[in-house]
Structure formats: C-alpha cells, structure tokens
VOBA-1610 file (N, C-alpha, C; in pm, whole numbers, padded with zeros to 5 digits, always signed):
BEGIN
Unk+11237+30649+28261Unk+11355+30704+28194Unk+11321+30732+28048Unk+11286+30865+28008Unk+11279+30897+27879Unk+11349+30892+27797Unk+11472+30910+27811Unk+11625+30935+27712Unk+11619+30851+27614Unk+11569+30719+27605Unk+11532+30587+27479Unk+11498+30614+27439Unk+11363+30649+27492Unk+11250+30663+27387Unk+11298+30771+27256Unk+11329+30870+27309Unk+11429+30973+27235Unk+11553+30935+27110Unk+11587+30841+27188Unk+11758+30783+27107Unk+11683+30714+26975Unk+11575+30600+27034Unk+11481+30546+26957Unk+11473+30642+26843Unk+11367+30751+26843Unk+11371+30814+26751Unk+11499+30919+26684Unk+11554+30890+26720Unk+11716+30986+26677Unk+11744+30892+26589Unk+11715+30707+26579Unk+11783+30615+26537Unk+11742+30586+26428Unk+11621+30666+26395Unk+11527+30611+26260Unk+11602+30760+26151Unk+11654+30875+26247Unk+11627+31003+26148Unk+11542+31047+26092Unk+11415+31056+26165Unk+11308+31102+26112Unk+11298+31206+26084Unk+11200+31264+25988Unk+11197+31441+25954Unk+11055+31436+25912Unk+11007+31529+25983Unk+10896+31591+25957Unk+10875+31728+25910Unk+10810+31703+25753Unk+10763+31855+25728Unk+10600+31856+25616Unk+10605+31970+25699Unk+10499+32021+25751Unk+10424+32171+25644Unk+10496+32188+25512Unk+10473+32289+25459Unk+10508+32256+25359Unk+10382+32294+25272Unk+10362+32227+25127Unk+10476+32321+25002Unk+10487+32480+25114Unk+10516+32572+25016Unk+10666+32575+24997Unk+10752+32466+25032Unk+10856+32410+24997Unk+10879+32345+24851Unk+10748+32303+24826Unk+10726+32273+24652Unk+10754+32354+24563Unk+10790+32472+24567Unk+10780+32570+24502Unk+10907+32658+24466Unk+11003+32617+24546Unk+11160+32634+24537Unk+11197+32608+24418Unk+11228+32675+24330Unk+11302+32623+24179Unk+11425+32570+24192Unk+11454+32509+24298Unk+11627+32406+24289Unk+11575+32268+24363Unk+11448+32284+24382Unk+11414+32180+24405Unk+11411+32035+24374Unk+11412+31918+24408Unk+11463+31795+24332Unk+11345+31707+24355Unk+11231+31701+24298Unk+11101+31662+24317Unk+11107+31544+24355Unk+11211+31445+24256Unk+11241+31301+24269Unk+11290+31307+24395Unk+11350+31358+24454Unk+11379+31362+24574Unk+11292+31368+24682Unk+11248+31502+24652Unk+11141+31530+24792Unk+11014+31431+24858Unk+10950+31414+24729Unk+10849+31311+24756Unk+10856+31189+24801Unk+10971+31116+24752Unk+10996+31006+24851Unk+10998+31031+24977Unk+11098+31125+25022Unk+11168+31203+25132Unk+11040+31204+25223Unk+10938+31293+25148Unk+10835+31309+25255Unk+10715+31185+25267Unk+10673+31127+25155Unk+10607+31025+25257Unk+10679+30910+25306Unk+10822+30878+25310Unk+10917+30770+25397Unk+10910+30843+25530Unk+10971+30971+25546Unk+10940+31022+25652Unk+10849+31007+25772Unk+10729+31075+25667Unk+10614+31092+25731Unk+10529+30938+25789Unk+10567+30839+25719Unk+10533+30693+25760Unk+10620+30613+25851Unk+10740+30647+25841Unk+10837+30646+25971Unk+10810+30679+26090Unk+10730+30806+26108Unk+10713+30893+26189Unk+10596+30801+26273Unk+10525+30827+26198Unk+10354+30764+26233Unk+10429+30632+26292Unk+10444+30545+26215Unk+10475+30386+26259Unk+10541+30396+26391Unk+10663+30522+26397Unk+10748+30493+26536Unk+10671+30553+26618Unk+10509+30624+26629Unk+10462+30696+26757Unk+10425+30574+26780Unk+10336+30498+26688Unk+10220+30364+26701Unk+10292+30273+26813Unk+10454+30220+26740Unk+10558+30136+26821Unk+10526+30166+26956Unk+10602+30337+26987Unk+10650+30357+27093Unk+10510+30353+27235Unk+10424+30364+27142Unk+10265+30371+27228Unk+10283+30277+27263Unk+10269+30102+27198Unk+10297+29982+27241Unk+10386+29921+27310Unk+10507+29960+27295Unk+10599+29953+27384Unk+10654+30017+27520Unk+10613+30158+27555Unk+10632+30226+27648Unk+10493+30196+27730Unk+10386+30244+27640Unk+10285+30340+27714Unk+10130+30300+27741Unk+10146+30121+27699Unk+10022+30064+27655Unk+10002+29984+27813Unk+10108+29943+27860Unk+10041+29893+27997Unk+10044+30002+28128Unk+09985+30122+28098Unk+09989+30188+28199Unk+09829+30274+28185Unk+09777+30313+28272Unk+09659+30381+28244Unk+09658+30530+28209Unk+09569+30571+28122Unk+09582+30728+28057Unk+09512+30822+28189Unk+09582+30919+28183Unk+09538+31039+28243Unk+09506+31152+28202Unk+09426+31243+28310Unk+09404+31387+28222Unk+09612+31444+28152Unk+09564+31541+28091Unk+09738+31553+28082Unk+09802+31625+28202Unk+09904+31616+28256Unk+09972+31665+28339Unk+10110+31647+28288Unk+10188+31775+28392Unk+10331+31792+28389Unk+10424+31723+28536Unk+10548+31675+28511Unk+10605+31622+28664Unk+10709+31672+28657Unk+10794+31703+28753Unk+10913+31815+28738Unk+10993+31687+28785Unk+11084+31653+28669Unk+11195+31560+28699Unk+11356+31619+28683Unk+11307+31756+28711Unk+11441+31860+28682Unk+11601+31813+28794Unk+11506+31751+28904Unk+11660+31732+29006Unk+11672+31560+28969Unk+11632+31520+28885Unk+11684+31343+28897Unk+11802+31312+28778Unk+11890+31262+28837Unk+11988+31146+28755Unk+12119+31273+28730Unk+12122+31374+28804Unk+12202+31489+28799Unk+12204+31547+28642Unk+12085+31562+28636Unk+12059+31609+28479Unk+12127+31608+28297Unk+12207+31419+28378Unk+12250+31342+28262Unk+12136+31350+28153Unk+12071+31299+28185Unk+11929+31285+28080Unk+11947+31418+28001Unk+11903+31513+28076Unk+11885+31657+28000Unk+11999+31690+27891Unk+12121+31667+27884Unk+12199+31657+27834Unk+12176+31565+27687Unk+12117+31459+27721Unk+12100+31343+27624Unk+11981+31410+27576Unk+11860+31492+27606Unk+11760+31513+27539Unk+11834+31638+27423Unk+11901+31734+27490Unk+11934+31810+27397Unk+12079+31749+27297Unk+12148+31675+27305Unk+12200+31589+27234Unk+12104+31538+27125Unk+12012+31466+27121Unk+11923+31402+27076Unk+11831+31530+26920Unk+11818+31570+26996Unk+11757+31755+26926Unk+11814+31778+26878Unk+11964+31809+26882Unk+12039+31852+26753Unk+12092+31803+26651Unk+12089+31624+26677Unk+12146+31550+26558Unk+12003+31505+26474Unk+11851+31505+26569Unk+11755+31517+26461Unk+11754+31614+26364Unk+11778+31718+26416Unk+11765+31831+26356Unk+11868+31860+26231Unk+12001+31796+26242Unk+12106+31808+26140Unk+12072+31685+26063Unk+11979+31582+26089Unk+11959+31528+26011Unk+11825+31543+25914Unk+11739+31640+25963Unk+11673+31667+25863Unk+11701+31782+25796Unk+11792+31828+25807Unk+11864+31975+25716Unk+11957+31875+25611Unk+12008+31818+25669Unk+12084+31780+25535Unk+12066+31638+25386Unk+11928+31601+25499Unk+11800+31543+25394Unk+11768+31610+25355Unk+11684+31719+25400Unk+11627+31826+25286Unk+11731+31916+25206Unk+11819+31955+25230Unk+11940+31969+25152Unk+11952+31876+25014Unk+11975+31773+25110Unk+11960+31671+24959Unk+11880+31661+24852Unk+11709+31653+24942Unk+11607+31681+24831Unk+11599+31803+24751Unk+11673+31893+24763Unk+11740+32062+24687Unk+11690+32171+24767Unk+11584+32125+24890Unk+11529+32257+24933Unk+11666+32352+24961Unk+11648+32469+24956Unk+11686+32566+24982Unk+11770+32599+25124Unk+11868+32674+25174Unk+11935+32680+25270Unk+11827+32684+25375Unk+11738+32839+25355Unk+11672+32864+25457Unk+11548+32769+25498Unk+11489+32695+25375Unk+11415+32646+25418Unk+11460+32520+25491Unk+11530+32416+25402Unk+11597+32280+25519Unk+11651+32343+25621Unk+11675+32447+25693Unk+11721+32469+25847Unk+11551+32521+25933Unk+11482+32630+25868Unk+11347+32637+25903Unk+11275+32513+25967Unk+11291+32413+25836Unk+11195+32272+25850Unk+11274+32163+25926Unk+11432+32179+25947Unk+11482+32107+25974Unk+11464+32113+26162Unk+11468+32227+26218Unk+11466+32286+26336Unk+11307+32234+26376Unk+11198+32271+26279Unk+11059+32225+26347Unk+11063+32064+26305Unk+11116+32012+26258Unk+11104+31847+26247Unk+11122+31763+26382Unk+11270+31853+26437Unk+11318+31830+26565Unk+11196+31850+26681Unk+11183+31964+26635Unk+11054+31984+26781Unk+10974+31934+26769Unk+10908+31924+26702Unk+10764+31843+26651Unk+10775+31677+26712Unk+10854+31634+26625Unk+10910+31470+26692Unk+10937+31462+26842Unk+11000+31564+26891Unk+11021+31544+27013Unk+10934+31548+27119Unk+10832+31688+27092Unk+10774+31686+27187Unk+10607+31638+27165Unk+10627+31539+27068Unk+10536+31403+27058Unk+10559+31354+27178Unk+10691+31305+27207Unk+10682+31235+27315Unk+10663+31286+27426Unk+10684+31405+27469Unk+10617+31457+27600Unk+10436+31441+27589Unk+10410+31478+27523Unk+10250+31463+27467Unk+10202+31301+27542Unk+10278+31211+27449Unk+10223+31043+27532Unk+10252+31059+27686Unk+10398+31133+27743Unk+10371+31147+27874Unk+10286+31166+27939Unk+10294+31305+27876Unk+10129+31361+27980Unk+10028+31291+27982Unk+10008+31211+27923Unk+09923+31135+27913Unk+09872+31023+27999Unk+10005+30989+28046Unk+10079+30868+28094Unk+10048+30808+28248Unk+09981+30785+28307Unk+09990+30726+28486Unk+10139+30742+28524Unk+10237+30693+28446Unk+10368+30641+28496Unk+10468+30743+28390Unk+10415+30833+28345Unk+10532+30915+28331Unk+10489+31077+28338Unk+10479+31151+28278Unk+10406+31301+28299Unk+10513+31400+28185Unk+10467+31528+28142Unk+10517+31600+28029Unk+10632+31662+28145Unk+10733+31705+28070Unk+10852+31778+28138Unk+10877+31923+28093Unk+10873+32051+28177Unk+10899+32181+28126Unk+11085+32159+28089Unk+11139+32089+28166Unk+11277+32083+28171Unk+11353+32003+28044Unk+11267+31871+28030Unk+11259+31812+27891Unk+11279+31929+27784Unk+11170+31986+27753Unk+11127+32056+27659Unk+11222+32151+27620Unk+11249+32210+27772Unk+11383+32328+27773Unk+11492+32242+27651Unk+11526+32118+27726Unk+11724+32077+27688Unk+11640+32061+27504Unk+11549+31979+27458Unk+11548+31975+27332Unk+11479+32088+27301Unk+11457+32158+27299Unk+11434+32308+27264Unk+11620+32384+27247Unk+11719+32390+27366Unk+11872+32425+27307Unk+11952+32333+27235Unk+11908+32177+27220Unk+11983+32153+27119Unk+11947+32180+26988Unk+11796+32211+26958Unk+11736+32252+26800Unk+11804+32416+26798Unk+11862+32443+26926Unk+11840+32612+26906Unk+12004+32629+26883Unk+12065+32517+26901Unk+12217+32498+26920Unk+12269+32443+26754Unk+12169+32390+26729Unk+12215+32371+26524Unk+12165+32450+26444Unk+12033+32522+26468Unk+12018+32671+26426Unk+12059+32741+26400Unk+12098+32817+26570Unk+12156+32943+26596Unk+12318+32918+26497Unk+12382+32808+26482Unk+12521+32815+26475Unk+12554+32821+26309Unk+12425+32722+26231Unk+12389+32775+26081Unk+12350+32906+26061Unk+12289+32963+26109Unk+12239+33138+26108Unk+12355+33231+26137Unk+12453+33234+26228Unk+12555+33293+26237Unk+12629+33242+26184Unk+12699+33158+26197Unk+12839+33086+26156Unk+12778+33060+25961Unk+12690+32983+25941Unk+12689+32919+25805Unk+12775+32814+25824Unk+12769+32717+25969Unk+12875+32621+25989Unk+12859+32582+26098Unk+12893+32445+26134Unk+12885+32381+26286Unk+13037+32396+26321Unk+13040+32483+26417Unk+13186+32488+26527Unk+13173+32386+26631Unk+13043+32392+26725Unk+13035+32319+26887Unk+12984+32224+26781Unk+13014+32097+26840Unk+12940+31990+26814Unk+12890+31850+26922Unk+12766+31850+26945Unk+12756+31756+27076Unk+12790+31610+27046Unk+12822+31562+27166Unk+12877+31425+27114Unk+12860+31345+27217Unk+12863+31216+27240Unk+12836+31096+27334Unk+12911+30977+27344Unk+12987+30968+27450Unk+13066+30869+27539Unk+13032+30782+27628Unk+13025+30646+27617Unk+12992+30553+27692Unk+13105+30428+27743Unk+13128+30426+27878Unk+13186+30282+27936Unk+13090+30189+28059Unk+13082+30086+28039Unk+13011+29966+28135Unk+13061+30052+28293Unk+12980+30040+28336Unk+13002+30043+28493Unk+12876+29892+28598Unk+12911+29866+28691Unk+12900+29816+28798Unk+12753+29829+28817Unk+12724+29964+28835Unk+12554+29981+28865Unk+12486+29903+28814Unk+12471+29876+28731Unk+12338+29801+28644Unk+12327+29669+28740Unk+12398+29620+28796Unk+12414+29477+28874Unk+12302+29518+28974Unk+12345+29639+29070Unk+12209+29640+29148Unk+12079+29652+29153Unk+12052+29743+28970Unk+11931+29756+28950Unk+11905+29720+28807Unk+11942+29581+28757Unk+11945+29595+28590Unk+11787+29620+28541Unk+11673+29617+28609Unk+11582+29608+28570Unk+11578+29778+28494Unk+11628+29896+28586Unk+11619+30029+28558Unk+11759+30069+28467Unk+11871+30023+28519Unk+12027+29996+28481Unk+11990+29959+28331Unk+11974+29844+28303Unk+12036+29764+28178Unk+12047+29638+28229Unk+12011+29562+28145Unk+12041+29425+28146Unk+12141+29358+28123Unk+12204+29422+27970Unk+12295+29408+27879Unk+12367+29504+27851Unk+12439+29535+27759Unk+12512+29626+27664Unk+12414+29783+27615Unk+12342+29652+27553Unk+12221+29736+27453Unk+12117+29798+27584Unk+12120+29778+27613Unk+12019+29845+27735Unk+12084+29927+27821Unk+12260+29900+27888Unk+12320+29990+27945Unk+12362+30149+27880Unk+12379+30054+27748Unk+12380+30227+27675Unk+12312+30312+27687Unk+12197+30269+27690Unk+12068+30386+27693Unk+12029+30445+27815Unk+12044+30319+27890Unk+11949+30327+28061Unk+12065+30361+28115Unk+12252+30360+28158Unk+12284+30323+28233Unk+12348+30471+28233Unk+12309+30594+28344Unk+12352+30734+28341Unk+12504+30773+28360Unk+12513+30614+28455Unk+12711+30655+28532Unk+12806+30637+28436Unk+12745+30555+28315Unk+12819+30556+28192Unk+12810+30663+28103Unk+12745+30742+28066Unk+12715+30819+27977Unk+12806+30885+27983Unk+12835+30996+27871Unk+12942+31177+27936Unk+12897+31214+27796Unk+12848+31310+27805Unk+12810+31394+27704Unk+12929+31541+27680Unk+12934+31542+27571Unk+13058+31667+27507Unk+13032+31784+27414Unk+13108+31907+27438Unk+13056+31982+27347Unk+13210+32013+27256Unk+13232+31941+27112Unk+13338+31931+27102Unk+13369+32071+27003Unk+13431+32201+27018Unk+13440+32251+26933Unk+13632+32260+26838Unk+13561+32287+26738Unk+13663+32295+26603Unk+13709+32404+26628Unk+13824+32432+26670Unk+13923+32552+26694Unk+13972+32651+26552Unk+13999+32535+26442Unk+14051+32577+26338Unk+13915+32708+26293Unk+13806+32660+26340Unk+13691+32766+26244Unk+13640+32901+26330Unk+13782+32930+26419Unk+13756+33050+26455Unk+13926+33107+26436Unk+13850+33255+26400Unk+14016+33356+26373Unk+14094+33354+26432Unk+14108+33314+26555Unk+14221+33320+26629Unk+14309+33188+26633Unk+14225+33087+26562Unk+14243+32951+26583Unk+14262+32906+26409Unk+14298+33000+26353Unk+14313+32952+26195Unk+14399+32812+26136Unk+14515+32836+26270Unk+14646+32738+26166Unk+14610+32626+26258Unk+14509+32631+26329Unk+14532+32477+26487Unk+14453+32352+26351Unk+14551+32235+26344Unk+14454+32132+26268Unk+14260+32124+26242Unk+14253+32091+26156Unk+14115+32138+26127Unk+14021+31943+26166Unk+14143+31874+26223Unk+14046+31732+26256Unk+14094+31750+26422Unk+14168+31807+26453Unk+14146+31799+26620Unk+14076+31895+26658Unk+14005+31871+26785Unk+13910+31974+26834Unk+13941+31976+27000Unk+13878+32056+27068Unk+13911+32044+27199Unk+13725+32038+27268Unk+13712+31981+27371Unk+13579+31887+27388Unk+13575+31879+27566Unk+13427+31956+27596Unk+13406+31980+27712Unk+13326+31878+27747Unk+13336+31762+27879Unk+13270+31663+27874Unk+13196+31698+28038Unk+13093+31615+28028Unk+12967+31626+28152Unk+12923+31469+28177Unk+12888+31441+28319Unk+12906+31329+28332Unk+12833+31310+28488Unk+12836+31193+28511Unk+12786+31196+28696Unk+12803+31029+28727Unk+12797+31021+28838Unk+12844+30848+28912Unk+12771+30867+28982Unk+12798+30724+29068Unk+12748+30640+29191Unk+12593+30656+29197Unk+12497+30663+29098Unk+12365+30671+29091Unk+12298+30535+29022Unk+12232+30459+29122Unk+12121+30361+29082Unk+11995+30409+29135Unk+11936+30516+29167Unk+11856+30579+29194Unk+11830+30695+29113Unk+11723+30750+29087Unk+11676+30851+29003Unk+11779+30976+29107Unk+11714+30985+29236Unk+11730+31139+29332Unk+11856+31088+29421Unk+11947+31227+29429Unk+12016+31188+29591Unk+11976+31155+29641Unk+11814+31165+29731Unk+11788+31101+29843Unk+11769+30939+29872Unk+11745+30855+29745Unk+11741+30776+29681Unk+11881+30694+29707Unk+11974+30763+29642Unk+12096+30688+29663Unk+12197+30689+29760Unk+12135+30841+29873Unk+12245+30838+29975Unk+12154+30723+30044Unk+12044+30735+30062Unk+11971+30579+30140Unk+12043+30459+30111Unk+12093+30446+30020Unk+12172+30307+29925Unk+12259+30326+30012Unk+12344+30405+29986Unk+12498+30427+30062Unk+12590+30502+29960Unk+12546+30550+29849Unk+12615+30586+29756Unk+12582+30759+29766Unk+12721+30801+29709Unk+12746+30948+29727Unk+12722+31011+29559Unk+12610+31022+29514Unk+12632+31106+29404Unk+12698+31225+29343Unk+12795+31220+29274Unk+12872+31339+29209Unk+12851+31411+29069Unk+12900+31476+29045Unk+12895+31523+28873Unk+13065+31526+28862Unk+13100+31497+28724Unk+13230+31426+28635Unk+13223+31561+28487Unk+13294+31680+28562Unk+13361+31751+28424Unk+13474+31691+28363Unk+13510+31716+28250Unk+13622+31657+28141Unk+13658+31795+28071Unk+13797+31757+28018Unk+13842+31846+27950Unk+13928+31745+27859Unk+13940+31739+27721Unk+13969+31666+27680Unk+14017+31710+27496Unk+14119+31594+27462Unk+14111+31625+27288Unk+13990+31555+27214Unk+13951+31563+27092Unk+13886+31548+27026Unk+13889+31463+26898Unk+13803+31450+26771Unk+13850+31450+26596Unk+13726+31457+26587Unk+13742+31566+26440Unk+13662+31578+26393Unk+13691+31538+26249Unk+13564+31495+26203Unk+13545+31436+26055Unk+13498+31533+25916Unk+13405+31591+26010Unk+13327+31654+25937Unk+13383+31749+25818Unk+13523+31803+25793Unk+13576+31835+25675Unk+13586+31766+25559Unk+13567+31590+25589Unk+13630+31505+25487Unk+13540+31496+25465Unk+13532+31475+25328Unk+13422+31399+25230Unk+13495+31298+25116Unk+13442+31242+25028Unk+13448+31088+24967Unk+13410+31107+24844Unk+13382+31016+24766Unk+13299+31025+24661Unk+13186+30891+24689Unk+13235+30816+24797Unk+13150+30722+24885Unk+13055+30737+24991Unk+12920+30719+24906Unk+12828+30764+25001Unk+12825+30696+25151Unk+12838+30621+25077Unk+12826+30463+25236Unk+12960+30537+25320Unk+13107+30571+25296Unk+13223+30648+25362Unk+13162+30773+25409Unk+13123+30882+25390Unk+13001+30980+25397Unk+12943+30926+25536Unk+12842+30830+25530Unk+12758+30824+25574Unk+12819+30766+25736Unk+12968+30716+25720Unk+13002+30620+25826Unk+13056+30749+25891Unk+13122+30854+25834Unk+13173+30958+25891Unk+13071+31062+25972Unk+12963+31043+25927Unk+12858+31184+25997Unk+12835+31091+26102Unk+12797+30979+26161Unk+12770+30895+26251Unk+12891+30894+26348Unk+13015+30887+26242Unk+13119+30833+26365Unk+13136+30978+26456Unk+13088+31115+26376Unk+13115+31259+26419Unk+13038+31263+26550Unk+12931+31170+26564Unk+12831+31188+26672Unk+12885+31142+26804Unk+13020+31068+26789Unk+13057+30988+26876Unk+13243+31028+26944Unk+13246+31067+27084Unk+13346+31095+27144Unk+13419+30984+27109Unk+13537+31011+27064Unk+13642+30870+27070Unk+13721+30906+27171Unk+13758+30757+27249Unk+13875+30757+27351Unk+13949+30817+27329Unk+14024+30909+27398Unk+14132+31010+27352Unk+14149+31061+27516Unk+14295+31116+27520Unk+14333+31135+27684Unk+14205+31258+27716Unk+14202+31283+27875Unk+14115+31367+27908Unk+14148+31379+28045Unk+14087+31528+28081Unk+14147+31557+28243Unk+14052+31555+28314Unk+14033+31522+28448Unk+13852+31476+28498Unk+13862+31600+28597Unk+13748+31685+28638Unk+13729+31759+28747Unk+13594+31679+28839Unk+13613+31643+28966Unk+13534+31571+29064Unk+13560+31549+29176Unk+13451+31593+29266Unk+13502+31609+29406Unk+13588+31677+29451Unk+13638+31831+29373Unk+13718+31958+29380Unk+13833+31851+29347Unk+13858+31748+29302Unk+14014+31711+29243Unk+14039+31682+29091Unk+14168+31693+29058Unk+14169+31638+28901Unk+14242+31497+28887Unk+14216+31452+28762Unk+14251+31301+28756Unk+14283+31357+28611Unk+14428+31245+28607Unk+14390+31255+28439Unk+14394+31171+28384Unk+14326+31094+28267Unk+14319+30971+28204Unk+14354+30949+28059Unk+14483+30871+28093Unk+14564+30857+27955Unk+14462+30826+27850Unk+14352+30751+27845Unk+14230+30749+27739Unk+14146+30754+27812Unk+13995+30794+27797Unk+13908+30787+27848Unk+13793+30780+27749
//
C-alpha cells in the first residue's frame, strides 16, 4: 500500500527546487530563499534515506519494473495519490511565494517539486521485490499537480479544492496487519474509511457571485466492504465490494486571513480536511442521506 508512504511525505511539505535562475528575480527575499532551499533540500534527502529504511530495506532489489495495480482497492488510493500532489504542490507555491519568488516561477517550481518528490517514490518501487513503479500512480499525481496548476493559470485562484474524510470502520479487525492496527495506522491503511472530495467555492464563479464565499458544495468518492486489495480477493471473503458517491455541503477557509501566523497556518491545514457536514450517499443504485457524515 503506497498511499503512506506519500501522506508521509505530504507531512513534512517538502519542496524541491531545482533552478538556480530563480536567484535572479528582483523581489526576491534572499533571507528567505536560502534557508528555504537547503531545509528543503535536507528534508528531502533525510525523508528518501527514512523511507528506504522503513519501507524498502527488508525486501530484495530488482531490475526496475512496472506492476499494474490500476484495478485494486477500487481506486481509493489513486484518489489519495492525486490528493497528495496537489497539496505538495500548494505547498511549495506558497513557500516560494513567501521566499518572494515570483508568481510564475513559485507555480513552475512549485508543480515540479510535486513531481519530482513523488515520483521518487515510484523509482524505490521499481526497484522493489515487493512493490513495482505504477503508470496509474504516476497518472493520479501527475492530475493533482495538473489540478493546482491548471486552476492558478486560468483562474489566478483555487475554485475545486481536494479534500479528505475519514471514519473507523470494522475491517481493520480482520486484517489489522494490512488494515491498521490503531487510529494512526487506520487513517492511512484503512480504504473503507477514507472519501476523498472535490470541494468547489461557488461564490468564485459568475453565476455564483452572491452564494456565501465559506460554503462550498463537495463531490465525495469512496468504496466499502474491502479487506482485500482485488474483488476477487474479497468476494472469496464473502464481502461484496462497492464504490460510495457523496454529494454534500462544505467550508471553506481559505478567504480568511489573520494577522496570526500560527491562525494562518491552522486554517490552510484545516482547508485540507472535509468536515462533518450533512451529505447524500449514491450506492448500490440507492440514496441514503446522512444528517452528518
């Protein structure tokens, strides 16, 4: 299950860059940058070294190869990889923002920081006896870098914004070793919990001028009854795998600002995160609706 290893690095905010000729920007904030880039860049290094030791050290190296894990876990994961891609990626735009680079360049560098980091880790895959590089991987964090891009390049603004929802479920009991053990482990490992959202801000389109500018409306994705990677896997169990659409309200933060960095800082985090709020479920051709979810 790759999706950790990923979150892992989403959790440090790493940014990698890669081009000296960013020095050269006259709004540049030198005191800034230079820290910026070798904290970064030693972040970076230290979390491949980690993740080598922790993932990838008791397994034997191979020539490189690719494994097509495109039909497993009903392509929760994929969701979480491109989730993952776009909040690296907004987080090294608005570090380098900070350090004064320039619009075009913190979205340029901010977009290859994302890729670069990411598909490090396909790289140790391929590598890997026990795991292999993913074309499908590559795809979902390839549209979430292309999904904070594309929306700064047109818009000059984030409208969609991806976001992530988690509740405990049951599974992990049968397989906590793959499941979760705990909390901290179900979050990451445990797929029947997950629901990933694409929440967009209504107010920042013309037709949608006067609709509140902190509620949003938020498309959610989701799947159950899986302790197995594949259907075939879990109808053997006895379990019927599904996929879990949502339709749901939203909040968004991202208008407010502070003069408190630490308030700031609690708000771009809490933006990353679906809050309970009612929602209508589509599954198994029926609807449900859930006073919070």
């Amino acid at each position: 299950m790759k999706l950790n290893r990923f979150i892992a690095l989403l959790s440090l905010q790493l940014i990698l860059i890669i081009s000296l000729q960013a020095q050269t920007d006259s709004t540049l904030q030198k005191k800034r940058l230079k820290p910026l880039v070798i904290t970064s860049t030693i972040a970076y290094a230290g979390s491949l070294v980690a993740l080598n030791q922790l993932w990838y050290a008791d397994f034997e190296r191979e020539s490189f190869h690719f494994f097509d894990d495109s039909r497993e876990w009903k392509q929760v994961d994929k969701a979480g990889h491109a989730y993952a891609a776009f909040h690296i990626n907004s987080a090294g735009y608005e570090a380098l923002r900070w350090a004064g680079l320039s619009e075009n360049k913190s979205l340029t560098y901010g977009a290859l920081s994302s890729i670069v980091v990411l598909s490090s880790i396909e790289v140790f895959d391929g590598f890997s006896s026990a795991y292999g590089a993913s074309y499908t991987d590559l795809t979902a964090n390839t549209f979430g870098t292309i999904l904070f891009y594309g929306q700064k390049k047109l818009w000059k603004d984030i409208r969609i914004q991806p976001k992530f929802s988690f509740h405990r479920t049951d599974f992990p009991n049968h397989r906590p070793e793959t499941l979760g053990k705990n909390l901290q482990e179900e979050l990451l490992k445990d797929y029947n919990g997950q629901t990933y959202w694409l929440s967009l801000n209504l107010s920042k389109f013309n037709s949608f001028r006067n609709f509140p500018k902190w509620l949003n409306l938020a498309v959610g994705y989701g799947a159950h009854n899986m302790i197995y990677a594949t259907d075939a896997g879990n109808v053997e169990f006895g379990l019927t795998p599904k996929r879990q659409y949502y339709l749901a309200i939203d909040f968004d933060f991202s208008e407010y600002k502070s003069e408190s960095s630490l308030l700031n800082t609690v708000l771009y985090v809490l933006n990353m995160v679906h809050l309970p709020a009612p929602a209508l479920e589509f599954s198994d051709s029926k609807f449900k609706f859930h006073y919070i979810y």
